[in-house]
matplotlib code that plots the C-alpha trace (Angstrom):
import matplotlib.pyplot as plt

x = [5.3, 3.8, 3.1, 0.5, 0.7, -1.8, -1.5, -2.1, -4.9, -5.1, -7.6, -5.1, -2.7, -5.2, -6.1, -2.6, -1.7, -4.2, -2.9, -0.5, -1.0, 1.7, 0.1, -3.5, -2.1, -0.6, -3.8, -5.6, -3.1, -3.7, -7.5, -7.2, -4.9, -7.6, -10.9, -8.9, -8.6, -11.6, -13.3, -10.3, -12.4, -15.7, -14.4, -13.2, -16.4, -18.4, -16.9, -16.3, -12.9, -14.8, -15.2, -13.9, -10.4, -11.9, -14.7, -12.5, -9.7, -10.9, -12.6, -9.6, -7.6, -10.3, -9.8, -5.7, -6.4, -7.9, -6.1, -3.0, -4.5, -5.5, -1.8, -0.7, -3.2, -1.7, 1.9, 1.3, -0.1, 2.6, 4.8, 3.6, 2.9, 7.0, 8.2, 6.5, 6.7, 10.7, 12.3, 10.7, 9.4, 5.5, 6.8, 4.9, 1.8, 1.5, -1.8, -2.5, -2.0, -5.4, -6.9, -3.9, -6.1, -9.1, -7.2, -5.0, -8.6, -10.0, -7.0, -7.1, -11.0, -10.3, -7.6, -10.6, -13.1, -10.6, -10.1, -14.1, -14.7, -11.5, -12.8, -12.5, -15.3, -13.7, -14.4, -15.1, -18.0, -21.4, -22.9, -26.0, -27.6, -29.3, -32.3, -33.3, -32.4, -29.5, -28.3, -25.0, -27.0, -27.7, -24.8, -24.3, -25.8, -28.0, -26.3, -22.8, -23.6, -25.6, -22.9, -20.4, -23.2, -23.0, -19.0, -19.2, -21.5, -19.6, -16.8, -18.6, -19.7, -16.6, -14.7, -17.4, -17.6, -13.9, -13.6, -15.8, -14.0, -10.4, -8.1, -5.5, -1.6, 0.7, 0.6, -3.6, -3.7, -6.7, -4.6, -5.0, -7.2, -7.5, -8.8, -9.1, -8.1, -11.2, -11.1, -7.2, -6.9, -3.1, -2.9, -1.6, -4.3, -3.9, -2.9, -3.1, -2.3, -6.0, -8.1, -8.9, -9.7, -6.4, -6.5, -10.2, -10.8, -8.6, -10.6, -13.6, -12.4, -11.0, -14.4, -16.3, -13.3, -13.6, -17.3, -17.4, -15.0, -16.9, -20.3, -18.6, -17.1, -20.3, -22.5, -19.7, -20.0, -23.3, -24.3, -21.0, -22.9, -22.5, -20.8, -22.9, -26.1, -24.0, -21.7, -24.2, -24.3, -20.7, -20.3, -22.9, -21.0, -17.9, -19.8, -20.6, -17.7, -16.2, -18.7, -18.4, -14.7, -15.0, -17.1, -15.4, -12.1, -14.0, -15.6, -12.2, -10.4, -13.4, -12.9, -9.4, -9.8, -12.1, -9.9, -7.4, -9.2, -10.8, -7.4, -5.9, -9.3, -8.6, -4.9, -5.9, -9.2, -7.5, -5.8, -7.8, -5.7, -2.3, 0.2, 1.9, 4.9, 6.2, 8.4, 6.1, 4.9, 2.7, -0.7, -2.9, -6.0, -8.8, -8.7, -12.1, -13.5, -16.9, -16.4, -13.9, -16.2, -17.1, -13.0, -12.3, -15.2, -14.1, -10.2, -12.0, -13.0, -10.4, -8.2, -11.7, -12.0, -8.5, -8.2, -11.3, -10.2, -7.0, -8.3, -10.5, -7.9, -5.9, -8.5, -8.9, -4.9, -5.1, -8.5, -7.3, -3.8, -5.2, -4.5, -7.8, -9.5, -7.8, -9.4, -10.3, -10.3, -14.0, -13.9, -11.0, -13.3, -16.2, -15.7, -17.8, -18.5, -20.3, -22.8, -24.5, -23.8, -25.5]
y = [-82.8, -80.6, -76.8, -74.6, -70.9, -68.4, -67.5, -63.5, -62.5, -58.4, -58.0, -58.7, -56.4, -53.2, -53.8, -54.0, -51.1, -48.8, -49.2, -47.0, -42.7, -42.4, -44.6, -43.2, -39.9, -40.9, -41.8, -38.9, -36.8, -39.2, -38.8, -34.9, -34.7, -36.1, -34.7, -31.2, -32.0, -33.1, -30.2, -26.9, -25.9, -25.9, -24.1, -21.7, -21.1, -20.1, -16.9, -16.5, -14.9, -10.7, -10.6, -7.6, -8.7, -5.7, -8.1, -10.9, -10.1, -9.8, -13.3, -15.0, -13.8, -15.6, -18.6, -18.3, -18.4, -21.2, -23.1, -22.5, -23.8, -27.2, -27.3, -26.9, -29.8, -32.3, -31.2, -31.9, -35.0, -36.6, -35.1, -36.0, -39.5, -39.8, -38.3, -40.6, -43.8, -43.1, -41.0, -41.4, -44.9, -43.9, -43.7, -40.7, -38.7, -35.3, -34.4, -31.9, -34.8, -35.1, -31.7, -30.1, -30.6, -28.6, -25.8, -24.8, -24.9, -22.5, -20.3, -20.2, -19.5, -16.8, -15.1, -15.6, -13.9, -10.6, -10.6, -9.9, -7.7, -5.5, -5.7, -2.2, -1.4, 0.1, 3.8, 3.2, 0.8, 1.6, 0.3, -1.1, -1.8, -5.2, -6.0, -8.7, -10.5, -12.6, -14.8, -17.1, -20.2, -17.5, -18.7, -22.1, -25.2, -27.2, -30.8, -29.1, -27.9, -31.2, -33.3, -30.8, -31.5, -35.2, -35.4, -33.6, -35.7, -39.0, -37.3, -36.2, -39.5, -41.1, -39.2, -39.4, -43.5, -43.5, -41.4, -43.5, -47.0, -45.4, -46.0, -43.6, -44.3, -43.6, -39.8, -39.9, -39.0, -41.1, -42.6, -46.7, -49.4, -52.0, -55.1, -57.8, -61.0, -63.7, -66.3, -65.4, -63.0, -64.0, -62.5, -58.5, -56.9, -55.7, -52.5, -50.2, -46.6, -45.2, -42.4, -41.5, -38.1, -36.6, -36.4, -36.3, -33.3, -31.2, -32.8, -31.3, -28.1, -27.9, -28.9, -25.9, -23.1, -24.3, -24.3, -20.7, -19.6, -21.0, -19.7, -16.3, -16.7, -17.5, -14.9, -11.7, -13.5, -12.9, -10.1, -7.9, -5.6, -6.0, -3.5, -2.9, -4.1, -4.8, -7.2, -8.8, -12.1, -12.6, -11.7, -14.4, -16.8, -15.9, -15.9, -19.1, -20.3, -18.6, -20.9, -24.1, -23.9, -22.6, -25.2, -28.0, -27.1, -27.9, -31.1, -32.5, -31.8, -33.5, -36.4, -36.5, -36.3, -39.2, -41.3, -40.8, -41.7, -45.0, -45.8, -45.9, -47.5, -50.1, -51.0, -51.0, -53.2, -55.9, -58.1, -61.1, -63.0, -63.8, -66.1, -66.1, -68.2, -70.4, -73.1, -75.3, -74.3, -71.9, -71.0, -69.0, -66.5, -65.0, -61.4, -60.5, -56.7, -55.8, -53.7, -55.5, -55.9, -52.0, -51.6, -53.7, -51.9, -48.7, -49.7, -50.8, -47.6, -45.3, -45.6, -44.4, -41.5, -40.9, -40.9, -38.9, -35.7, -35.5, -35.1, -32.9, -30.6, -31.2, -29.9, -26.7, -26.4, -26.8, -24.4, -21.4, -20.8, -21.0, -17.3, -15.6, -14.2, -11.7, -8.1, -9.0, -6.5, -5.5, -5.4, -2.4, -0.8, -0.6, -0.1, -3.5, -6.6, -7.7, -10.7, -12.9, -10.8, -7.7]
z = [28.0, 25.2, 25.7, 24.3, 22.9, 21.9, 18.5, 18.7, 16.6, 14.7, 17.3, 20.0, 18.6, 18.3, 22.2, 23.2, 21.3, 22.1, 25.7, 25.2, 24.9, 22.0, 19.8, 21.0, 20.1, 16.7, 15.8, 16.6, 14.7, 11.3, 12.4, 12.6, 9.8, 7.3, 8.9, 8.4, 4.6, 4.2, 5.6, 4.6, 1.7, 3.6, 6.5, 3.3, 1.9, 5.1, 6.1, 2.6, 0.8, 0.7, 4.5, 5.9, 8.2, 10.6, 11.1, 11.5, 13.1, 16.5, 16.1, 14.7, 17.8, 20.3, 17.4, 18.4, 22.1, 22.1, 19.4, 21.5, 24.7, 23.3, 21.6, 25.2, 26.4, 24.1, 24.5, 28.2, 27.8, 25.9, 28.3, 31.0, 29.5, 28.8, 32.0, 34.3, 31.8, 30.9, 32.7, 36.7, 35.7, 37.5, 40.9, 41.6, 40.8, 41.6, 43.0, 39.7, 37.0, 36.4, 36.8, 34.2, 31.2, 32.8, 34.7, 31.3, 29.7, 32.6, 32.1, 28.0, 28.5, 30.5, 28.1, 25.7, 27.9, 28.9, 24.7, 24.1, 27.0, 26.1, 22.2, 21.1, 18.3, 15.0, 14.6, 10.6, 11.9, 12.5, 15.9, 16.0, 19.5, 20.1, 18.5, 19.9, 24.0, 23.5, 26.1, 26.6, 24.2, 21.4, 19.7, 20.8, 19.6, 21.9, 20.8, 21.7, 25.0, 26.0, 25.0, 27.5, 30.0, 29.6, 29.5, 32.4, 34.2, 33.4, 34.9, 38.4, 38.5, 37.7, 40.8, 43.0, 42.6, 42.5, 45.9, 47.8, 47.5, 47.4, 50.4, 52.6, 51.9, 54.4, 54.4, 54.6, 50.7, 49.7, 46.1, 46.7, 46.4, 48.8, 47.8, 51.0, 50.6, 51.3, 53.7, 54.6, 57.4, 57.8, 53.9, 54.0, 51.1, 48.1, 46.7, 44.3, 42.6, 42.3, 40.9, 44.5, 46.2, 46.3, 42.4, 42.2, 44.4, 42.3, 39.1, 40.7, 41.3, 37.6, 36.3, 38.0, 37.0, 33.2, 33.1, 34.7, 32.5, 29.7, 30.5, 30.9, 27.1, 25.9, 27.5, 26.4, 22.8, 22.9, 24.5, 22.3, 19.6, 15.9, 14.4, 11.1, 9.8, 6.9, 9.1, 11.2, 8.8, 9.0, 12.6, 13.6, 12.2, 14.0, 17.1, 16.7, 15.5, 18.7, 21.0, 18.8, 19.7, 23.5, 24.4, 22.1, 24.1, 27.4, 26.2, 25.0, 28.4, 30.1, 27.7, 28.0, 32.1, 31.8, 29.9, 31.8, 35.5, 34.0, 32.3, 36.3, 37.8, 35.1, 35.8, 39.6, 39.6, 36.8, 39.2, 39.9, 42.3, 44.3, 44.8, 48.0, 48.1, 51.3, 52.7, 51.7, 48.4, 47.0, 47.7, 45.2, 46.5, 44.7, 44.7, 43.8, 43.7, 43.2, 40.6, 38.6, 35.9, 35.8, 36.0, 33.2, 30.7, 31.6, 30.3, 27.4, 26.6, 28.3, 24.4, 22.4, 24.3, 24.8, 20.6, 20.1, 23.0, 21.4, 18.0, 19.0, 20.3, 17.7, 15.3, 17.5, 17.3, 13.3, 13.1, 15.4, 13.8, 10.4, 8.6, 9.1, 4.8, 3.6, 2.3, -1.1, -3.7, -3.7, -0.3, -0.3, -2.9, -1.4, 1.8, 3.6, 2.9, 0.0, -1.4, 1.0, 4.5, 3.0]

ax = plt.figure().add_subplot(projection="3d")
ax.plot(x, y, z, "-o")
ax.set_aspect("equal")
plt.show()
């Protein structure tokens, strides 16, 4: 009798390895690591080193408030991660695993938000009113908020499918699959753990509180007056900086959410049959689900976007707790910023 084995091919290995969060989130961090080189000295030359800190104080503190809440995404994702895989071993998932991520974003948001409103103008500034009707895009760029939009729709969808084929446990939280076995009535069915409504309900309600709170960042970003003619320049760019990164945090956590839900529709719609053991041998069933196919793309992809949200918010960590310019020594001379902003 002669056995076969597999020889495990590089391709093998990736797959296998990107099933795990650690090693998703090792990568991100060597993915954020570099794409933070790469782009330092950019990010240096926009504002520009004769910016005036009273102009960019107040923006670097909205830049902190959100670096610190996508720190706090990521160090509750690996915690959570090794909790339930070491310590508890999965047996159970709290009913807020999934909408964590979005509710620390609706919280940081709304730090954010209090910050602008409460801005106090400096009394050295000049304030100039509005000349023009801004509204809660003015700063934002249209591929940035479409690409929220569409994150956000995958993720509706995602619950809403999810919901509808999940099954009641014993307590009447909707958290299984049940997958019938064909043509064997006598044949207890399947379960399994699953994205269902009692983690997808609180996803929902996440969603809505972090887009509020993002809509409200974005129209008190806009509709804040400049201080100067002189700073207007400069405090455009902060602006947008300040919506790039609001709504960056709110796509990551929708990312990361995602990821996470098609990561458990995965690992509950892989099995594809059972054997039952008896006196007189064994007998093996099918266990076909419809969407088995749909299951087994989405854990395909759960890793991608898994890497990608984290290294997002790891670039908003790195980004927001960067020292803001310092006064340079024309700028104390003069009195306001100097060169292009003028």
């Amino acid at each position: 009798m002669t056995t076969t084995s597999r020889t495990l091919t590089l391709f093998d290995l990736v797959e296998a390895g990107l099933q795990s969060p650690a090693i998703c989130a090792a990568l991100a961090l060597i993915l954020a690591t570099s794409i933070a080189l790469l782009t330092s000295a950019r990010r240096s030359r926009a504002i520009g080193s004769a910016t005036d800190p009273a102009v960019t104080r107040p923006h670097a503190n909205e830049g902190r408030g959100i670096a610190v809440v996508a720190a706090a995404v990521v160090l509750a994702f690996l915690t959570e991660f090794l909790t339930r895989g070491y310590l508890v071993g999965g047996i159970a998932l709290p009913w807020w695993r999934f909408a964590t991520p979005l509710v620390a974003a609706a919280g940081g948001l709304g730090v954010v938000a209090v910050l602008i409103a409460r801005r106090r103008m400096p009394r050295v500034a000049a304030p100039m009113p509005p000349t023009a009707r801004r509204t809660w895009r003015s700063f934002s760029s249209a591929s940035s908020l479409w690409f929220a939009a569409g994150a956000s729709a995958v993720l509706v969808a995602t619950t809403i499918g999810a919901g509808a084929v999940s099954s009641p446990d014993d307590e009447g939280r909707y958290t299984l699959l049940t997958i019938p076995i064909p043509n064997a009535p006598d044949v207890p069915a399947l379960q399994f753990p699953f994205y269902g409504w009692a983690y997808g309900a609180p996803v929902l309600v996440g969603l809505v509180s972090a887009i509020a709170c993002l809509m409200a960042v974005l129209h008190l970003n806009s509709a804040r007056r400049f201080q100067s003619m002189h700073t207007m320049a400069a405090e455009s760019t902060l602006r947008r900086q300040t919506a790039r990164d609001s709504t960056r945090l709110v796509s990551a956590v929708v990312v990361l959410t995602t990821a996470e839900a098609w990561r458990m529709i995965a690992d509950a719609g892989s099995a594809s049959s059972l054997t039952v053991g008896s006196p007189t041998g064994e007998a093996t069933y099918e266990t076909p689900w419809r969407f088995a196919d749909v299951a087994a793309a989405a854990g395909w992809c759960a890793p991608f976007l898994e890497v990608a949200a984290l290294t997002l918010l790891l670039l908003l960590t790195s980004n927001g707790l960067r020292k803001s310019p310092r006064k340079s020594a024309q700028t104390v001379a003069l009195g306001h910023p100097l060169g292009s902003i003028g």
